[in-house]
VOGU-3710 file (C-alpha; in Angstrom, 3 decimals, decimal comma):
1> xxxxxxxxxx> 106,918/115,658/79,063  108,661/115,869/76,118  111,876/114,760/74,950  113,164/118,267/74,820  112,051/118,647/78,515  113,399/115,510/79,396  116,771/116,309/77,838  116,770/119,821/79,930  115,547/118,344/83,167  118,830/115,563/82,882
11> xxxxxxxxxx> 120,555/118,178/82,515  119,477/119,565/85,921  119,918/116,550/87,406  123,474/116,146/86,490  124,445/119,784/87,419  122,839/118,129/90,909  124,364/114,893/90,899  126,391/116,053/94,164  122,813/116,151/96,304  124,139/119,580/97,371
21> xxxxxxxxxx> 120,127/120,162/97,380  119,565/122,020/100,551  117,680/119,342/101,313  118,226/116,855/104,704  116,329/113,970/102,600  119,282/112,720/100,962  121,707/112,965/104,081  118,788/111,313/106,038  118,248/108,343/103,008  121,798/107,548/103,658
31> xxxxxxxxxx> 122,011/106,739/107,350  118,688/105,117/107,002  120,241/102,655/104,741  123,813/102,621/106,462  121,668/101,378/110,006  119,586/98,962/108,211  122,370/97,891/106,226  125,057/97,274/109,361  122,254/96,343/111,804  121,340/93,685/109,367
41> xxxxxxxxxx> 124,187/91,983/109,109  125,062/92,548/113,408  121,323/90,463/113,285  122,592/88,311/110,669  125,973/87,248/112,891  123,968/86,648/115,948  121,427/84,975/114,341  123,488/82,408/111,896  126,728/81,385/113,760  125,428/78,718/115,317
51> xxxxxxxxxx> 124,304/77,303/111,872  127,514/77,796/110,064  129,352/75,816/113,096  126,805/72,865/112,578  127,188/72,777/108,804  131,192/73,017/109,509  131,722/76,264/108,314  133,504/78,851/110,607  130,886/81,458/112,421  131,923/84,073/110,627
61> xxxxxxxxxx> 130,680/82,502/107,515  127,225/83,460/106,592  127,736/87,515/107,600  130,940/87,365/105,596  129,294/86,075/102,525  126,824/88,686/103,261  129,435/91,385/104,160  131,284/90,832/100,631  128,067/91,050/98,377  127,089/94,459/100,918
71> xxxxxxxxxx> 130,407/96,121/99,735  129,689/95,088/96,122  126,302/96,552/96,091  128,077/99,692/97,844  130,409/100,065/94,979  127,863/99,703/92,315  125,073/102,537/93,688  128,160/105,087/93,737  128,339/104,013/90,196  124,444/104,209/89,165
81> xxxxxxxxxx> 124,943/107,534/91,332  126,897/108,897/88,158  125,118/107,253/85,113  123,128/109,616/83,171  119,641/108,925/83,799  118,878/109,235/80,195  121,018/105,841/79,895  118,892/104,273/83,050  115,771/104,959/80,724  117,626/103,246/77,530
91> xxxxxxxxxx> 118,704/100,583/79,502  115,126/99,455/80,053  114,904/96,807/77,354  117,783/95,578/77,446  118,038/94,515/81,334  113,967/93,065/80,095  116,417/90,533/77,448  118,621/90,185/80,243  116,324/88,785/82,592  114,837/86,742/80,297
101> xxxxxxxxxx> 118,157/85,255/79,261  118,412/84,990/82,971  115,230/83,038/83,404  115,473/81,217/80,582  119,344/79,967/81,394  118,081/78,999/85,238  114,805/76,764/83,441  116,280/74,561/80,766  120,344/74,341/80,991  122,791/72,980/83,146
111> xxxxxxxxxx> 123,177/76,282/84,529  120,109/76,117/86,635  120,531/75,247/90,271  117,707/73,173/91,816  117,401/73,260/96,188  114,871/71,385/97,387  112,803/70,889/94,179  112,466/74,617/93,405  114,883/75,688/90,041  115,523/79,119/91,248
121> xxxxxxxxxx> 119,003/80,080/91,274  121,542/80,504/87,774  125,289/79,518/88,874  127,340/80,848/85,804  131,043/80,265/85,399  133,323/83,600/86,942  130,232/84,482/88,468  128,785/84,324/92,119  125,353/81,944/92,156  122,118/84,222/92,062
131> xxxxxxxxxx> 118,591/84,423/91,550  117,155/85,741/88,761  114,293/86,906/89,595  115,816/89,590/91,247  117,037/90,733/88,324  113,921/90,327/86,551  112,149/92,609/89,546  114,708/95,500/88,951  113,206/95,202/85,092  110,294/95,479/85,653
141> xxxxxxxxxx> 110,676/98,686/87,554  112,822/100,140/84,872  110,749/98,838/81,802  107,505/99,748/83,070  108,677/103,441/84,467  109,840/104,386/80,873  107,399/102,406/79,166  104,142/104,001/80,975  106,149/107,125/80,483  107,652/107,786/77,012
151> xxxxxxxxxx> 106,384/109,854/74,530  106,852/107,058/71,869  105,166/104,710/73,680  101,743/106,720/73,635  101,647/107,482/69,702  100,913/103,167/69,692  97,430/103,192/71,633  96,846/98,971/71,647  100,072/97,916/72,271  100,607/100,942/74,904
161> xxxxxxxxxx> 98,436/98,413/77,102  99,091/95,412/75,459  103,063/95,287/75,902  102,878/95,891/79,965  100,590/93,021/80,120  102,391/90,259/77,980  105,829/91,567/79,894  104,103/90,836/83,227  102,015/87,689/81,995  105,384/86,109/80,442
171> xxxxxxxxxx> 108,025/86,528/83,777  104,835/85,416/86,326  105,102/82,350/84,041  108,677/82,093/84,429  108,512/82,614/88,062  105,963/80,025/88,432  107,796/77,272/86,134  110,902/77,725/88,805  108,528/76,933/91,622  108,574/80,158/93,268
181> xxxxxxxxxx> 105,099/81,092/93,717  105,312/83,941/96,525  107,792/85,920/93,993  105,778/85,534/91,427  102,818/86,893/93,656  105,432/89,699/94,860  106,513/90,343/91,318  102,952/91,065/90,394  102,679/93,218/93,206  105,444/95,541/92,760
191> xxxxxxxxxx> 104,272/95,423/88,620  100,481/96,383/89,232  101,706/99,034/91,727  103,760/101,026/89,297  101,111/100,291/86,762  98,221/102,115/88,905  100,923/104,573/89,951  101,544/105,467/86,392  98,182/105,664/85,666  97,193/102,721/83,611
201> xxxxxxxxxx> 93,723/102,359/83,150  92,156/100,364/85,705  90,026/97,807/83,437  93,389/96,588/82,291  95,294/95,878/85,850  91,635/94,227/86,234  92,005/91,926/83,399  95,429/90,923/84,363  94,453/89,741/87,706  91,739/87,476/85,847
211> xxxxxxxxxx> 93,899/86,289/83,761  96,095/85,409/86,192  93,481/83,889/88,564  92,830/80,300/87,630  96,458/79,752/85,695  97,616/80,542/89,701  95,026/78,702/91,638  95,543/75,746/89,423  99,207/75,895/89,572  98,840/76,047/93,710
221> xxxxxxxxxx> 96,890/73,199/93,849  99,386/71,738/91,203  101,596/70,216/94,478  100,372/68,425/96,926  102,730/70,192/99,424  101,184/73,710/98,880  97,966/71,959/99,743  98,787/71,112/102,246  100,600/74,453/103,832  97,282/76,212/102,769
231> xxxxxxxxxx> 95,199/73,711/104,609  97,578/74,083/107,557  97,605/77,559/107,414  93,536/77,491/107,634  93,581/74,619/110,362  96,684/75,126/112,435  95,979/72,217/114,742  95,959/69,893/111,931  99,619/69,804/111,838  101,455/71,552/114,585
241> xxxxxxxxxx> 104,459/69,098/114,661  105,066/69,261/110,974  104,099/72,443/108,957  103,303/74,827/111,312  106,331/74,048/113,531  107,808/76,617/112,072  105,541/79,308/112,449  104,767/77,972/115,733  108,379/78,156/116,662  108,167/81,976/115,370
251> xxxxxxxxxx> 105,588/82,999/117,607  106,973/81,272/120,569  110,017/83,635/119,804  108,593/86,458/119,402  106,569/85,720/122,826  109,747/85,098/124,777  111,378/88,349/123,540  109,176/90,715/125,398  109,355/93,749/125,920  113,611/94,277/125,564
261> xxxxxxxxxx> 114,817/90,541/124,724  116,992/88,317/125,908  120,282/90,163/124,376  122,183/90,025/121,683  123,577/86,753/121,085  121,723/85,552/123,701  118,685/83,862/122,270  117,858/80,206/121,819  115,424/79,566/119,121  117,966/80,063/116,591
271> xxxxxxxxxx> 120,382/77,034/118,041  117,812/74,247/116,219  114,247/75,004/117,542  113,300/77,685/114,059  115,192/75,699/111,466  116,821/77,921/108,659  116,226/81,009/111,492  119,058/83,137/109,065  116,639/83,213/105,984  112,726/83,904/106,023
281> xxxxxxxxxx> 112,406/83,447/109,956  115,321/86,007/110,917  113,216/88,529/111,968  111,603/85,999/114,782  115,301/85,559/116,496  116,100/89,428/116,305  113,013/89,529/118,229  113,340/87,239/120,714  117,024/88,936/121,196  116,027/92,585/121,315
291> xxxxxxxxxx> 112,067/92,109/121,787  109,268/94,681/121,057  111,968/97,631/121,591  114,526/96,299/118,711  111,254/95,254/116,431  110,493/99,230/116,769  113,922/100,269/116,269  113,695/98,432/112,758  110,196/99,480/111,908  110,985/102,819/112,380
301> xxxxxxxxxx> 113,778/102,841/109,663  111,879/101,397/107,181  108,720/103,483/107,810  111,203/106,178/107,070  112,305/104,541/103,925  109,068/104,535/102,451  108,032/108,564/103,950  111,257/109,385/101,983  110,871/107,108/98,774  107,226/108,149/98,481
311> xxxxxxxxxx> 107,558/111,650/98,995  109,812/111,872/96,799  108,297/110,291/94,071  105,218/112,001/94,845  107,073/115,572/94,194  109,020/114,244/91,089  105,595/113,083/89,132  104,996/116,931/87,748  107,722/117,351/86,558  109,651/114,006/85,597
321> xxxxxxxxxx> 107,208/110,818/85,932  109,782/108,470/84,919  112,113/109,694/88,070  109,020/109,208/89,661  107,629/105,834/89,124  111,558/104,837/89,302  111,230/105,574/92,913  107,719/104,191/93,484  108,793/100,753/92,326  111,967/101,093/94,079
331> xxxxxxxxxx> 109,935/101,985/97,523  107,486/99,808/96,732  109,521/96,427/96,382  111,183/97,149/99,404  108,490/97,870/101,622  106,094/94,832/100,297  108,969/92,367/101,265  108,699/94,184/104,392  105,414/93,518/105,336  105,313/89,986/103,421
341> xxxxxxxxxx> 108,150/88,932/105,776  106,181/90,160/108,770  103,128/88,719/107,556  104,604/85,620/107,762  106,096/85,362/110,883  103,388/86,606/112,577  101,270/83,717/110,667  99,317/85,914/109,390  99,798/84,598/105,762  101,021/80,862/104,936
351> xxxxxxxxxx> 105,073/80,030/105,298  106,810/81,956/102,017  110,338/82,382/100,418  110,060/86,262/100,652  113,292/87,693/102,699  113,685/89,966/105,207  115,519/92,785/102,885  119,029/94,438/104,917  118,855/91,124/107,211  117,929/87,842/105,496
361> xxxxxxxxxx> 120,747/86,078/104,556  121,049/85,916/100,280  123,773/87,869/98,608  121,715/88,230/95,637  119,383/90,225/97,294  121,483/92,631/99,530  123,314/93,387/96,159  120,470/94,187/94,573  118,466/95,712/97,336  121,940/98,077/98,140
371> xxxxxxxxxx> 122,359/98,976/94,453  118,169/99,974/94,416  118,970/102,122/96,909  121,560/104,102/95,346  119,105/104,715/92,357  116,426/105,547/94,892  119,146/107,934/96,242  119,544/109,745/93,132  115,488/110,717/93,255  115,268/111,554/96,588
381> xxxxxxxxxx> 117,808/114,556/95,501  116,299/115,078/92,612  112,842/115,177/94,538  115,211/117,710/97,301  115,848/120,276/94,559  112,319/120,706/93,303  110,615/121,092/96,711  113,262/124,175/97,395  112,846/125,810/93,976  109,257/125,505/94,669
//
């Protein structure tokens, strides 16, 4: 498209800014993220009150925590609900300097927050402490939609495939210096995917990966603990007291749930057995509370997350391919989490940090997640109005 297109198709899209689209898609997006976002934190209470009590807190503390940064993210995708999208595609380099002052803040001042060796959260005065790399995963979805998409863009050939490289190359690196090797390998996997969906020629996504190949098998075998998780991971009975309690503990959950659980509030694991149950492992406890039935329940709403995140962006890409890689990244690094988190309980991949999104308990991410959604909102009714003048 053109900028003269572009300029009449925002247009549209503000005279449509209500969703009034005839469509149910956007009506349906909504609830979809209202039950994932309140059945989350329901999960999250049940799952973490016995944790706050032991760390002195009161039991209300982790799903109020959560609760606040919910409302926040709320009250922020209203607002991206009404920002011209021709300011979400300006915005795209300077949320990239953003997150690199982000990044750069959490590595080498003060600022930086260290837990348990990793350097992975920025705790900046008047502001709540968050991750980065949150922020630099919204970026990258924005700076590679517009970049892979603008008109300028094209009229520079080498550095049209140059500058998605060095922009993916330079935050893995930054991931990886903070000791947070599953994001990084998430953060590449949402990148590459809007790559390929945007068409980027394949000998390049190619040449990324082998670039990225020994620097990442070199910085895994940096630590002697990832060693060891792999090796555990390979050889479960090597270790089953140690670092595959926890995954062990996961599957004994999930066995014990059945077919309909124990009931709410009513499950054990999560009282010392699956340490840290409210984070990475919540998923295990919801289980073992509302068994195969609740696990369905869940799946269900985020297979219909992705039907209407894809769909839409798969209708937006004649017309407005920006709109539409917007909402394949935004699909895309929501669903991944999704089955990385599942993955991982299951043991089908080693022990990661990747969250559960709607339920894990991190108020960076259910701000984030929440304010993705009301930008994924805003192409799904886009998407809604070209299917019916179709």
């Amino acid at each position: 498209m053109t900028d003269r297109d572009y300029s009449d198709w925002y247009s549209l899209e503000e005279s449509h800014s209500s969703g009034k689209s005839g469509s149910l898609a956007p009506f349906t997006f909504i609830c979809v993220v209202m039950i994932l976002v309140f059945t989350g934190l329901l999960m999250l209470y049940s799952s973490s009150y016995a944790e706050a009590i032991n760390n002195g807190f009161e039991h209300y503390y982790f799903v109020l925590r959560q609760g606040i940064f919910a409302l926040l993210g709320f009250v922020c995708a209203v607002v991206v609900c009404f920002i011209p999208m021709k300011w979400i595609r300006l915005s795209a380099i300077p949320l990239v300097f953003l997150a690199l002052a982000a990044m750069l803040l959490t590595l080498f001042t003060p600022f930086g927050v260290t837990v348990l060796g990793a350097r992975r959260w920025l705790d900046l005065p008047l502001l709540p402490q968050f991750q980065p790399s949150e922020v630099v995963k919204l970026s990258a979805v924005i700076f590679l939609s517009w970049w892979l998409t603008s008109t300028r863009t094209k009229r520079y050939m080498g550095w049209y495939y140059v500058i998605p490289l060095v922009f993916i190359l330079s935050f893995s690196l930054l991931i990886v210096l903070q000791k947070a090797y599953t994001t990084m390998i998430h953060f590449l996997i949402l990148s590459l995917a809007i790559c390929v969906a945007g068409r980027f020629r394949l000998r390049y996504v190619v040449t990324a990966c082998a670039f990225l190949f020994v620097p990442g098998f070199l910085f895994m075998i940096s630590e002697s603990y990832r060693v060891k998780r792999l090796a555990s991971f390979i050889y479960p009975q090597l270790d089953p007291q140690g670092l595959n309690w926890q995954v062990n503990m996961s599957l004994s959950a999930i066995s014990e749930g059945g077919i309909s659980g124990k009931g709410i509030g009513n499950g054990t694991y999560k009282l010392g057995l699956l340490p840290e149950v409210q984070n990475d492992f919540i998923l295990s406890s919801v289980i073992e509370e509302t068994g195969l039935i609740g696990f369905l329940f869940i799946i269900t709403f985020f297979i219909l997350f992705a039907i209407l995140g894809y769909r839409a962006a798969s209708r937006l890409w004649s017309r407005d391919r920006f709109s539409s890689l917007l909402a394949t990244g935004i699909t895309t690094m929501i669903i991944s989490q999704v089955a990385l988190n599942i993955a991982v309980i299951t043991g089908l991949v080693p022990p990661t940090g990747i969250p559960l999104p709607f339920f894990s308990q991190g108020g960076t991410n259910i701000f984030v997640v929440i304010v993705e959604c009301g930008l994924l909102y805003r192409m799904i009714v886009l998407s809604s109005k070209e299917a019916k003048d179709e």
